[in-house]
Biopython code that builds the backbone (N, CA, C, O; Angstrom):
import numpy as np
from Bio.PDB.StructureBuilder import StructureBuilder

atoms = [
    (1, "UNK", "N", (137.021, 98.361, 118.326)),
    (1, "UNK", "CA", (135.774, 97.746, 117.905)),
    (1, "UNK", "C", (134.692, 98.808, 117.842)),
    (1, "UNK", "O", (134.582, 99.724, 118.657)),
    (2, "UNK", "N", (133.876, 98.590, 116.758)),
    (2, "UNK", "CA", (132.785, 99.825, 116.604)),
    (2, "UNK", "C", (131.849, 98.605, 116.670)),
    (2, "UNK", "O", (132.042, 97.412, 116.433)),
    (3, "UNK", "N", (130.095, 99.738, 117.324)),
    (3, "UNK", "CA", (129.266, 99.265, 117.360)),
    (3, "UNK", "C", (128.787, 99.186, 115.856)),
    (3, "UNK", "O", (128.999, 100.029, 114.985)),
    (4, "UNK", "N", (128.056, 97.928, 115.726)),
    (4, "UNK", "CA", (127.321, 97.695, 114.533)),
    (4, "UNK", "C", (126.063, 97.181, 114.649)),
    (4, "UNK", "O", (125.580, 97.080, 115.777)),
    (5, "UNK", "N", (125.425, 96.827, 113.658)),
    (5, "UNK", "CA", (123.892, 95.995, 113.380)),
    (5, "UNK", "C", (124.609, 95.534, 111.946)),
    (5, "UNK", "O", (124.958, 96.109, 110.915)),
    (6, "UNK", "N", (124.635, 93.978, 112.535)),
    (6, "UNK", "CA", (125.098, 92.971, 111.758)),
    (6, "UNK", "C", (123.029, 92.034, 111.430)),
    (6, "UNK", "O", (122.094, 91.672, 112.145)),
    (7, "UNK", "N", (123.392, 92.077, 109.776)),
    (7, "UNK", "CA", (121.922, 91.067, 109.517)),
    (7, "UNK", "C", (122.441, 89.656, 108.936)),
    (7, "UNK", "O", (123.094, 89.489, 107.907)),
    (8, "UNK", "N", (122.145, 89.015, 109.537)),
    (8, "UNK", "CA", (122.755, 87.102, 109.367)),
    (8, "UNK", "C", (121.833, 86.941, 108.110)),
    (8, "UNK", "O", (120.904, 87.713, 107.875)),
    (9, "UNK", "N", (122.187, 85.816, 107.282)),
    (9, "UNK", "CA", (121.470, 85.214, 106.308)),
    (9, "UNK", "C", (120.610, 84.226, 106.959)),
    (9, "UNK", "O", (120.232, 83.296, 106.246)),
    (10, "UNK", "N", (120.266, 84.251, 108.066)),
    (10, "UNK", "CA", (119.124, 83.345, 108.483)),
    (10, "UNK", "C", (118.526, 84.676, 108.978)),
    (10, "UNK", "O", (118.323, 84.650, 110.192)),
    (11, "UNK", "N", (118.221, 85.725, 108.433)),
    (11, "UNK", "CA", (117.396, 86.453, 109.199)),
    (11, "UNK", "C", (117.464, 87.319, 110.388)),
    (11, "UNK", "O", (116.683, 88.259, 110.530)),
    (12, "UNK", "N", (118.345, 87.037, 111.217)),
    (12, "UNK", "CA", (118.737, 87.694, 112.730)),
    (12, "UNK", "C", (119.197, 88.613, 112.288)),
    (12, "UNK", "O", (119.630, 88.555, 111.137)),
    (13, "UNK", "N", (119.277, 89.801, 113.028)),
    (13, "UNK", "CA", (119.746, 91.319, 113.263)),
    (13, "UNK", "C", (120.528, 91.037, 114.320)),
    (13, "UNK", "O", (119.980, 90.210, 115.048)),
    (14, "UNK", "N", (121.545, 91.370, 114.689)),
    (14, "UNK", "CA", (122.343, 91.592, 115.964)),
    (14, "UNK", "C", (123.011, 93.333, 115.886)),
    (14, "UNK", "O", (123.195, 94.212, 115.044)),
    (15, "UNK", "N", (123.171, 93.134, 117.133)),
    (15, "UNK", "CA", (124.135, 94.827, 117.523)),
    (15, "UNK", "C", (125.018, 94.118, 118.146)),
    (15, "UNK", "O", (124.699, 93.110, 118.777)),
    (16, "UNK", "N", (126.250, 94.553, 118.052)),
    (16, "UNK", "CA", (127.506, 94.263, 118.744)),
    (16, "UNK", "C", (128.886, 95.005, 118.262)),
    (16, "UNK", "O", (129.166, 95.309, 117.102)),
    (17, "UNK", "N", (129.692, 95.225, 119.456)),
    (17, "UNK", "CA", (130.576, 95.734, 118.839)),
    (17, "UNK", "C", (131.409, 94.536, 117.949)),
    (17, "UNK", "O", (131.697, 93.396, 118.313)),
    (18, "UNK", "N", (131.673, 95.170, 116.734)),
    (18, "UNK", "CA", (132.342, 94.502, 115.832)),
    (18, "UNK", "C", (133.880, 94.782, 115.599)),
    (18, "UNK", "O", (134.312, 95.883, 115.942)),
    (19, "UNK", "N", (134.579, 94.017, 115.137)),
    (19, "UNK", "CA", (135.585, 93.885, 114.215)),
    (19, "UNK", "C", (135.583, 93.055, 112.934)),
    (19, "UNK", "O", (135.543, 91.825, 112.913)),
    (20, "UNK", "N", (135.638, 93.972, 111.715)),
    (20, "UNK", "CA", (135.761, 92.846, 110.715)),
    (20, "UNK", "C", (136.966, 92.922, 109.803)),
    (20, "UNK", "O", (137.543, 93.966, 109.498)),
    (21, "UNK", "N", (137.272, 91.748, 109.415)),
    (21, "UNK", "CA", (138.416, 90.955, 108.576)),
    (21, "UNK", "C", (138.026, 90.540, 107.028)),
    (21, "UNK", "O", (136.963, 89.919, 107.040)),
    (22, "UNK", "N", (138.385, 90.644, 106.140)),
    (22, "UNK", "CA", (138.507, 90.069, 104.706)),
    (22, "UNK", "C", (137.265, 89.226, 104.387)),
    (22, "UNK", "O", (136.396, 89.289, 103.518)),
    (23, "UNK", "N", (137.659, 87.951, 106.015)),
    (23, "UNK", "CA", (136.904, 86.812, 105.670)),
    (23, "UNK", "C", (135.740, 86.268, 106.750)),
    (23, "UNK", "O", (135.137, 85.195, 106.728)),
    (24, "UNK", "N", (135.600, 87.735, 108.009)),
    (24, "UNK", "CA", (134.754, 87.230, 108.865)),
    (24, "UNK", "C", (134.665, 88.809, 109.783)),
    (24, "UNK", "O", (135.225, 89.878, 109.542)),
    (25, "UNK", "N", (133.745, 88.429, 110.870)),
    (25, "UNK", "CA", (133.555, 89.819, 111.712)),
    (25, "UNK", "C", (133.789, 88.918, 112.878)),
    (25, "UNK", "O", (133.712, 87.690, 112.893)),
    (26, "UNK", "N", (134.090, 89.734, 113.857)),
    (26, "UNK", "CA", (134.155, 89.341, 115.470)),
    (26, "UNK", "C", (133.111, 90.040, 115.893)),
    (26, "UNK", "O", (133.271, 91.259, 115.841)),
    (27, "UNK", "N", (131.710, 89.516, 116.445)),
    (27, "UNK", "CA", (131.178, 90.229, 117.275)),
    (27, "UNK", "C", (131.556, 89.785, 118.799)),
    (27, "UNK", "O", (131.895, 88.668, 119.191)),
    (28, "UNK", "N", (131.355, 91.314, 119.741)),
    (28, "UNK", "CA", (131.772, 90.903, 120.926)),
    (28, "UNK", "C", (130.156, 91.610, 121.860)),
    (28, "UNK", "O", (129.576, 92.604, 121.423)),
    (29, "UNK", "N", (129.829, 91.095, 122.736)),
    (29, "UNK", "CA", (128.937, 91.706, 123.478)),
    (29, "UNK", "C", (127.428, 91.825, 122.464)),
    (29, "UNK", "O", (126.800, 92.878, 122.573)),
    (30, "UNK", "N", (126.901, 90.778, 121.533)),
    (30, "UNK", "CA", (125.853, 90.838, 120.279)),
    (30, "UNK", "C", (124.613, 90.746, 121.117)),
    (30, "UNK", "O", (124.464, 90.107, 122.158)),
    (31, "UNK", "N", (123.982, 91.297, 120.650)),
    (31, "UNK", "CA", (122.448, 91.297, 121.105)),
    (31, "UNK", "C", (121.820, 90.988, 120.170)),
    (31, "UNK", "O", (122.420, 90.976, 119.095)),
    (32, "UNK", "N", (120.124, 90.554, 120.196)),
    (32, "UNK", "CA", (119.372, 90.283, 119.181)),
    (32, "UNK", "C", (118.326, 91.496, 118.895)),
    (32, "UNK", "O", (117.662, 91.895, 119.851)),
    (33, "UNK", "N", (118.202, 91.925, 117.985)),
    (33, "UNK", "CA", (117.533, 93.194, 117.665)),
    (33, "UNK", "C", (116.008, 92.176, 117.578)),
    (33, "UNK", "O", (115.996, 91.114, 116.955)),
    (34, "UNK", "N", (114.556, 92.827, 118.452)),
    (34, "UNK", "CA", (113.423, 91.959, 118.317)),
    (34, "UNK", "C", (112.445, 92.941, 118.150)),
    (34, "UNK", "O", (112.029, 93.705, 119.021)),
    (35, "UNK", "N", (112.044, 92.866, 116.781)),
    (35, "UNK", "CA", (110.532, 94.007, 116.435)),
    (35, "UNK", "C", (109.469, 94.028, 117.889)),
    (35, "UNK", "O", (109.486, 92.882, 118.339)),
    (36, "UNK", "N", (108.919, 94.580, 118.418)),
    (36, "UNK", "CA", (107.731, 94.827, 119.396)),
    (36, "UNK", "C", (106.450, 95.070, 119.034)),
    (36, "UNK", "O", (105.958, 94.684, 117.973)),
    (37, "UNK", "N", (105.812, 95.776, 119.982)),
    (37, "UNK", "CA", (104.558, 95.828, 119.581)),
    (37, "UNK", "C", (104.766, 97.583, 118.909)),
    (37, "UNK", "O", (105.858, 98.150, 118.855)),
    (38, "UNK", "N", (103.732, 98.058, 118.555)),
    (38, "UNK", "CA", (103.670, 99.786, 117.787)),
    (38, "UNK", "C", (104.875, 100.115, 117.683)),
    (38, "UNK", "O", (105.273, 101.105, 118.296)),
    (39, "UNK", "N", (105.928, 99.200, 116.710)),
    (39, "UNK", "CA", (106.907, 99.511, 115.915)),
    (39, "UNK", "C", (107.816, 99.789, 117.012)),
    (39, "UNK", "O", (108.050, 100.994, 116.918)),
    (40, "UNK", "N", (108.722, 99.114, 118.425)),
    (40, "UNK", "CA", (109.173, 99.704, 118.618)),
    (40, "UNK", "C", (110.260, 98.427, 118.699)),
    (40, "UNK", "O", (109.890, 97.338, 118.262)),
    (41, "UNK", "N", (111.202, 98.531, 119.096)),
    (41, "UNK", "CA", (112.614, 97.964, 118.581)),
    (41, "UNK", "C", (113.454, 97.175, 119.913)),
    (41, "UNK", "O", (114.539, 97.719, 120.118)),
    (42, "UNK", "N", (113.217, 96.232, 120.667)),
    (42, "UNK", "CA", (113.275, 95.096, 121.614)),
    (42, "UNK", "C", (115.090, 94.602, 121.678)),
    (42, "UNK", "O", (115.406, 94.029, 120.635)),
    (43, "UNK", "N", (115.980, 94.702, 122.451)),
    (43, "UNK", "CA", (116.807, 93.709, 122.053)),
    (43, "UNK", "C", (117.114, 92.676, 123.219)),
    (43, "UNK", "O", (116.674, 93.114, 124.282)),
    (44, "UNK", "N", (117.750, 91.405, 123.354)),
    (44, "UNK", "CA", (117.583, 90.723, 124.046)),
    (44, "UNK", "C", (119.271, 89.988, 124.044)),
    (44, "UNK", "O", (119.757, 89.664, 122.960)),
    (45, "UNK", "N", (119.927, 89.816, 125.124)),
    (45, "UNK", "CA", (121.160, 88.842, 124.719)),
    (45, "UNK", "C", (121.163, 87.538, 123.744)),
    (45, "UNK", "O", (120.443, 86.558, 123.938)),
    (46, "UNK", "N", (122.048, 87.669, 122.707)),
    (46, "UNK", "CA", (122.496, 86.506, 121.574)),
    (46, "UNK", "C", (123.032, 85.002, 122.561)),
    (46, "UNK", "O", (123.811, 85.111, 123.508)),
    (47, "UNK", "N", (122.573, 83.965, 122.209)),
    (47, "UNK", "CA", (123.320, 83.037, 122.901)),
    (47, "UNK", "C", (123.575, 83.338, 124.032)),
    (47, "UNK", "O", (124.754, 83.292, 124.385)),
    (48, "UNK", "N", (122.265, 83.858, 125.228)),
    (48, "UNK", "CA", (123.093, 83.895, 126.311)),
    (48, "UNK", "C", (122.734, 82.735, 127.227)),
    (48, "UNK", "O", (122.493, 82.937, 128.417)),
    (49, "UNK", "N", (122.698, 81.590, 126.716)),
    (49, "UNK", "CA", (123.425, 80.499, 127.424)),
    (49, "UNK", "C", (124.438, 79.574, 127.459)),
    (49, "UNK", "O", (124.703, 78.550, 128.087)),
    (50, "UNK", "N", (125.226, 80.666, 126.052)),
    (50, "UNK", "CA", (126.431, 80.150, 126.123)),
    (50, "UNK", "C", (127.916, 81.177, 126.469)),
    (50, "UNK", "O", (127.990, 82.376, 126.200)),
    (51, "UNK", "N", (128.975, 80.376, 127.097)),
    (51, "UNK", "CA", (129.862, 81.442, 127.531)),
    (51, "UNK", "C", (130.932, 81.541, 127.009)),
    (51, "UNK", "O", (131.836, 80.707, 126.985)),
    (52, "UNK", "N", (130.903, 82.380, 126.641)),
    (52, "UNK", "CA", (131.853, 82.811, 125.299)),
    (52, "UNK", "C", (132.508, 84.518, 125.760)),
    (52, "UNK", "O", (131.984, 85.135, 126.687)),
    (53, "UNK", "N", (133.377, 84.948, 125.171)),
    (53, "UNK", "CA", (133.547, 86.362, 124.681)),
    (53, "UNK", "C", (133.468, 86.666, 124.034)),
    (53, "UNK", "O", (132.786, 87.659, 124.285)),
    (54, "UNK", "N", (133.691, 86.656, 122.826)),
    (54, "UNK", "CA", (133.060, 86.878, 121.247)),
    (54, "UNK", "C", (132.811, 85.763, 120.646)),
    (54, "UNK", "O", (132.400, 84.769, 121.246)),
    (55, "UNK", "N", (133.066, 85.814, 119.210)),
    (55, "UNK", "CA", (132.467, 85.120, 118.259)),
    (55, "UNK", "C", (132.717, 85.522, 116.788)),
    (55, "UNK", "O", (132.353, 86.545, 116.209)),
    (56, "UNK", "N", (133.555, 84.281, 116.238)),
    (56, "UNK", "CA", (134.132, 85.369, 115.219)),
    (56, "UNK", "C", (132.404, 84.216, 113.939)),
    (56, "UNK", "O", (132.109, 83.021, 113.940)),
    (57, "UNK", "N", (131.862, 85.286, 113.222)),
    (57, "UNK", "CA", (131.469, 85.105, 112.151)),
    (57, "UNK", "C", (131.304, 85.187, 110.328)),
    (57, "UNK", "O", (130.785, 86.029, 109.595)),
    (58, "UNK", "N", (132.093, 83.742, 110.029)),
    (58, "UNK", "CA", (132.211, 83.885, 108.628)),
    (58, "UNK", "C", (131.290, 84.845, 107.355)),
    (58, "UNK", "O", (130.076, 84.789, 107.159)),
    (59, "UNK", "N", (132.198, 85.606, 106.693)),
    (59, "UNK", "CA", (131.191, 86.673, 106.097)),
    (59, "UNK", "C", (130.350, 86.137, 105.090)),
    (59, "UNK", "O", (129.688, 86.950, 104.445)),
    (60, "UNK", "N", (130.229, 84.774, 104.791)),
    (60, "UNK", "CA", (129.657, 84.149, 103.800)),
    (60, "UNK", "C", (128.388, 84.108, 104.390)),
    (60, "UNK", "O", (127.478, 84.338, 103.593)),
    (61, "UNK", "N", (127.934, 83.805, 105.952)),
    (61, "UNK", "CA", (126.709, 83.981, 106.657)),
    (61, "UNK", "C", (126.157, 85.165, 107.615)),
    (61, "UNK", "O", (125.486, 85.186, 108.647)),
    (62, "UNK", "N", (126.831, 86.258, 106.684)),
    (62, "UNK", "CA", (126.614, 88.017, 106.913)),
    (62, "UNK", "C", (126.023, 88.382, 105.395)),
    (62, "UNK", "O", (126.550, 88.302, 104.285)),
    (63, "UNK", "N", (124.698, 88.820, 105.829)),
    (63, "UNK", "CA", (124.240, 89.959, 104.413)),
    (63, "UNK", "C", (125.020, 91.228, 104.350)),
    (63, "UNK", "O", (125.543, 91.787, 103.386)),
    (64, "UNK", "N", (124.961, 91.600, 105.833)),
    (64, "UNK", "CA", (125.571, 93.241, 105.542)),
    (64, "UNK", "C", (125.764, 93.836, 107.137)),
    (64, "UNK", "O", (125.036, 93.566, 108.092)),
    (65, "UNK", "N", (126.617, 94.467, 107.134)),
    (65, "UNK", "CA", (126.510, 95.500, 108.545)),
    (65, "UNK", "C", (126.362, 96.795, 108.618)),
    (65, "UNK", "O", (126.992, 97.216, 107.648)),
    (66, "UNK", "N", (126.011, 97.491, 109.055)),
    (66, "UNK", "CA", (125.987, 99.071, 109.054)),
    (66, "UNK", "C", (126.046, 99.475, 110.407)),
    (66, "UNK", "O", (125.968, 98.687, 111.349)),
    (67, "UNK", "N", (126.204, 100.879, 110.524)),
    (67, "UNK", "CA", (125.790, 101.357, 111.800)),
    (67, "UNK", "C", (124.880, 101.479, 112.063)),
    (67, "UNK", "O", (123.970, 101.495, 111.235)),
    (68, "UNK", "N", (124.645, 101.662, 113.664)),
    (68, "UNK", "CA", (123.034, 101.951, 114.023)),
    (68, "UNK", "C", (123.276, 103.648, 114.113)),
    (68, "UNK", "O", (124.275, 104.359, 114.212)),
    (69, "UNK", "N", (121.585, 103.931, 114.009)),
    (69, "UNK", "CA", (121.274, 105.314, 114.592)),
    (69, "UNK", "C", (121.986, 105.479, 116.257)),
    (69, "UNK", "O", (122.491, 104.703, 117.070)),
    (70, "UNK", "N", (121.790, 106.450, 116.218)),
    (70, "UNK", "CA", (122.631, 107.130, 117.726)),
    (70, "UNK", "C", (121.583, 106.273, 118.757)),
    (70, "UNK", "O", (121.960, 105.364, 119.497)),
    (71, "UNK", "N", (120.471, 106.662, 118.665)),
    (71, "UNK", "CA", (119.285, 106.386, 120.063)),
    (71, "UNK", "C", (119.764, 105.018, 119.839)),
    (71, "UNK", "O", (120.440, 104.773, 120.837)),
    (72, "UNK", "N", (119.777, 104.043, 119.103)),
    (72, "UNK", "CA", (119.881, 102.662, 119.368)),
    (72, "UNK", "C", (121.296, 102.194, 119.577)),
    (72, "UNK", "O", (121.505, 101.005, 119.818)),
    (73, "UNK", "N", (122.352, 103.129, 119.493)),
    (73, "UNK", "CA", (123.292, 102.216, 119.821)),
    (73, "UNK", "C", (123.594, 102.810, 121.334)),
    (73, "UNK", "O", (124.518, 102.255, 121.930)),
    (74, "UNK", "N", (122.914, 103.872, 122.009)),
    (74, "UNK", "CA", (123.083, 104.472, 122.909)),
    (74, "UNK", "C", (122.619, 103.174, 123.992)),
    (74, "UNK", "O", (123.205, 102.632, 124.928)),
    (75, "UNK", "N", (121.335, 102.988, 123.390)),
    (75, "UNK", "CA", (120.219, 101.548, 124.027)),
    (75, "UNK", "C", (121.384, 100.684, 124.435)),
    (75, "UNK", "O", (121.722, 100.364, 125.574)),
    (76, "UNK", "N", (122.022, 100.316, 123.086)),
    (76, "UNK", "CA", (122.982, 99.686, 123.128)),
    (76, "UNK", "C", (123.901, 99.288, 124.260)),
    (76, "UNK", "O", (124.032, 98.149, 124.709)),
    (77, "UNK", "N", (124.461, 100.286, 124.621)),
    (77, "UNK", "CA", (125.408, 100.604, 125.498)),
    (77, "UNK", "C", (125.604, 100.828, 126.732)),
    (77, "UNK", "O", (126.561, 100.619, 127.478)),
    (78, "UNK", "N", (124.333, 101.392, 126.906)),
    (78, "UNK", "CA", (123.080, 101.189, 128.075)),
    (78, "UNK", "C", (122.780, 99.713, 128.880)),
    (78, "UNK", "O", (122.756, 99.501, 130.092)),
    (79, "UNK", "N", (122.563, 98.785, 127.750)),
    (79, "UNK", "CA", (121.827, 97.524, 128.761)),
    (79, "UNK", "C", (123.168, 96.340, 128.213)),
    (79, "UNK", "O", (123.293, 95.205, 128.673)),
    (80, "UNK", "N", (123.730, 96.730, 127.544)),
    (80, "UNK", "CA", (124.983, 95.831, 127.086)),
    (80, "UNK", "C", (126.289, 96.145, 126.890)),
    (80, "UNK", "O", (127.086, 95.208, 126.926)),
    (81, "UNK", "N", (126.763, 97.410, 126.661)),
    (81, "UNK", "CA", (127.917, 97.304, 126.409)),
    (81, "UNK", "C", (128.830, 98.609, 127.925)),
    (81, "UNK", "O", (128.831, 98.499, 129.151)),
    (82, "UNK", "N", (129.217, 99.271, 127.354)),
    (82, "UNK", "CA", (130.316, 100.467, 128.084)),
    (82, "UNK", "C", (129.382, 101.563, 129.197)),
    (82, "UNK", "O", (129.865, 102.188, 130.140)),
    (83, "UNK", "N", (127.847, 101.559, 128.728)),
    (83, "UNK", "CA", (127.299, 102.247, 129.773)),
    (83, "UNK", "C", (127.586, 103.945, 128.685)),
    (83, "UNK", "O", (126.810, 104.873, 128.916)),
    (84, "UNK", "N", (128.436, 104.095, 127.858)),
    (84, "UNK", "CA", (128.570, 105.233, 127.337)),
    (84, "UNK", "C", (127.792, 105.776, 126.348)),
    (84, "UNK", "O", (127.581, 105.050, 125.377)),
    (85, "UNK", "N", (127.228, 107.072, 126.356)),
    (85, "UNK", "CA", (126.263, 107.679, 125.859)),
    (85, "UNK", "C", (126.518, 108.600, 124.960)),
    (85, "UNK", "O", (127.293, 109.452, 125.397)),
    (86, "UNK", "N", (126.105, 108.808, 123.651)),
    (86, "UNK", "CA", (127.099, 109.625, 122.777)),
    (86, "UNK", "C", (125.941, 111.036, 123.080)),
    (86, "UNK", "O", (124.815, 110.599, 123.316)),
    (87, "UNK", "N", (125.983, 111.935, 123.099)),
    (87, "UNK", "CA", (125.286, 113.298, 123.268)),
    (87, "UNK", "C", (124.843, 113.433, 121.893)),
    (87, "UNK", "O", (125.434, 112.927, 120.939)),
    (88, "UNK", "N", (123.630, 114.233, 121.806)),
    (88, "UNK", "CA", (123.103, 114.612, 120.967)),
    (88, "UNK", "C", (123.796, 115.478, 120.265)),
    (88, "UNK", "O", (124.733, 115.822, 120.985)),
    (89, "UNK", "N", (123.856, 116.072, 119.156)),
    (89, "UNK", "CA", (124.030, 117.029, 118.440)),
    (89, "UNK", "C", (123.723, 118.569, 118.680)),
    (89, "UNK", "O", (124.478, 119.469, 119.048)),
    (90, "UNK", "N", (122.712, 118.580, 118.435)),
    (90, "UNK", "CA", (122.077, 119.781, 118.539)),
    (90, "UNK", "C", (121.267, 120.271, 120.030)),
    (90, "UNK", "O", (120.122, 120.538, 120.394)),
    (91, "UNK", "N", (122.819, 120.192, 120.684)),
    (91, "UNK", "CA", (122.635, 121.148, 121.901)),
    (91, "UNK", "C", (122.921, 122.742, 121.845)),
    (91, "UNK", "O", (123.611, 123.252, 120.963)),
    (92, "UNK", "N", (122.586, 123.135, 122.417)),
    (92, "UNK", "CA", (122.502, 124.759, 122.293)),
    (92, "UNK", "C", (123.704, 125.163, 122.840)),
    (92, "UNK", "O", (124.183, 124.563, 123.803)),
    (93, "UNK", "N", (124.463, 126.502, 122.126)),
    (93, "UNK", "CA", (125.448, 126.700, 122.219)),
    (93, "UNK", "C", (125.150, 128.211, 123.056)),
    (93, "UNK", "O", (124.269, 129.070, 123.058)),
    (94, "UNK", "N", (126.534, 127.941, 123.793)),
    (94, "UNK", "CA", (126.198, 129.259, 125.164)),
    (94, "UNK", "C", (126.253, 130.312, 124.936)),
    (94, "UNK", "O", (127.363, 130.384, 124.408)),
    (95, "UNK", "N", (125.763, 131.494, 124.935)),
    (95, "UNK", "CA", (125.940, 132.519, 125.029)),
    (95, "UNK", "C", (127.390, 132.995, 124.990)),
    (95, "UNK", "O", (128.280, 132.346, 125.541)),
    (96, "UNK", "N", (127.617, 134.125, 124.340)),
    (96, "UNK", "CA", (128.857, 135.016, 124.463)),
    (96, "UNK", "C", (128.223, 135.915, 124.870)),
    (96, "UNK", "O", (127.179, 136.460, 124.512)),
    (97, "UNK", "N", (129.344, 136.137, 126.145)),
    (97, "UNK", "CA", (129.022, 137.250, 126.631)),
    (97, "UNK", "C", (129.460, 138.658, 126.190)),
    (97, "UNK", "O", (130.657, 138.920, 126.077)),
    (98, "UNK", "N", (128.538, 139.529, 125.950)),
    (98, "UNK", "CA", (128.717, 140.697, 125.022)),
    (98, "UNK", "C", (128.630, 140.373, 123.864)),
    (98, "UNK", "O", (129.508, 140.554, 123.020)),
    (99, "UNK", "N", (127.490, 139.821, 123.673)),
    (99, "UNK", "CA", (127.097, 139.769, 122.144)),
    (99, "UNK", "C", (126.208, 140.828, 121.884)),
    (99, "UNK", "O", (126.255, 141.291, 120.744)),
    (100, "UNK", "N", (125.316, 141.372, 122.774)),
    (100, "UNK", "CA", (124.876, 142.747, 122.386)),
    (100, "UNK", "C", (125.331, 143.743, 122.221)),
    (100, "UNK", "O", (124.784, 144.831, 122.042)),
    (101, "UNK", "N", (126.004, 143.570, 122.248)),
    (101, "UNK", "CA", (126.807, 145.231, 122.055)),
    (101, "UNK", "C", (126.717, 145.591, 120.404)),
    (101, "UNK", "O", (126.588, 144.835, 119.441)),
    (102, "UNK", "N", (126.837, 147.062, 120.482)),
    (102, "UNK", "CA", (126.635, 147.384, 118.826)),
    (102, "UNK", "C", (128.313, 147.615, 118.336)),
    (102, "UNK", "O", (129.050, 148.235, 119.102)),
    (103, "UNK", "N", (128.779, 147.151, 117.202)),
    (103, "UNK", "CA", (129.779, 147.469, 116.820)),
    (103, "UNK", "C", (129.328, 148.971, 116.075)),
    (103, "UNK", "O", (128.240, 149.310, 115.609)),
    (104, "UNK", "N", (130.565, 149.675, 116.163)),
    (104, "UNK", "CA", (130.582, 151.194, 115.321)),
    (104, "UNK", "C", (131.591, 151.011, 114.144)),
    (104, "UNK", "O", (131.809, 151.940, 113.367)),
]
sb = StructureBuilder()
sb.init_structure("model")
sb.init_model(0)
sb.init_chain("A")
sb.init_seg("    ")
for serial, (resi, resn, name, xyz) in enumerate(atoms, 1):
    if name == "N":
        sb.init_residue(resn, " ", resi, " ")
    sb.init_atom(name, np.array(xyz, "f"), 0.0, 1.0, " ", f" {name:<3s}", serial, name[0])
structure = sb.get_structure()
């Protein structure tokens, strides 16, 4: 299952890890993506008063899914899912030692 940001035809955004099929997606662990105040990006548990493990949803009431950016699915993962954190990219790479040296 990969994380996604699933947008419902009623409007809702969810993140969850997904699986999708022909004719539907499984979200498992969905959150609700909720705009904030100075643009910043809120999410809150989907249905969490009901108890379930996933949820499979027909793709006829899916606009679209994509991935999220790294920082948000990190969020993600953080307050809902595996706790696992993907590392940035552009960490600095170590030194070799004897890189000064002059070739002849």
């Amino acid at each position: 299952m990969e994380v996604k940001i699933v947008r419902l035809s009623s409007g809702e955004e969810l993140i969850a890890k997904c699986d999708e099929s022909e004719t539907s997606v499984k979200v498992k662990n969905p959150a609700m993506l909720v705009p904030m105040q100075q643009g910043q990006l809120g999410m809150m548990p989907w249905l969490a008063y009901a108890d379930y493990n996933d949820i499979e949803i027909d793709k006829k009431f899916i606009m679209f899914t994509v991935r999220p950016q790294v920082e948000l699915m990190n969020q993600y993962n953080e307050n809902m899912g595996s706790g696992l954190v993907v590392p940035e990219k552009n960490i600095a790479e170590p030194a070799i030692a004897g890189s000064n040296l002059k070739l002849t």
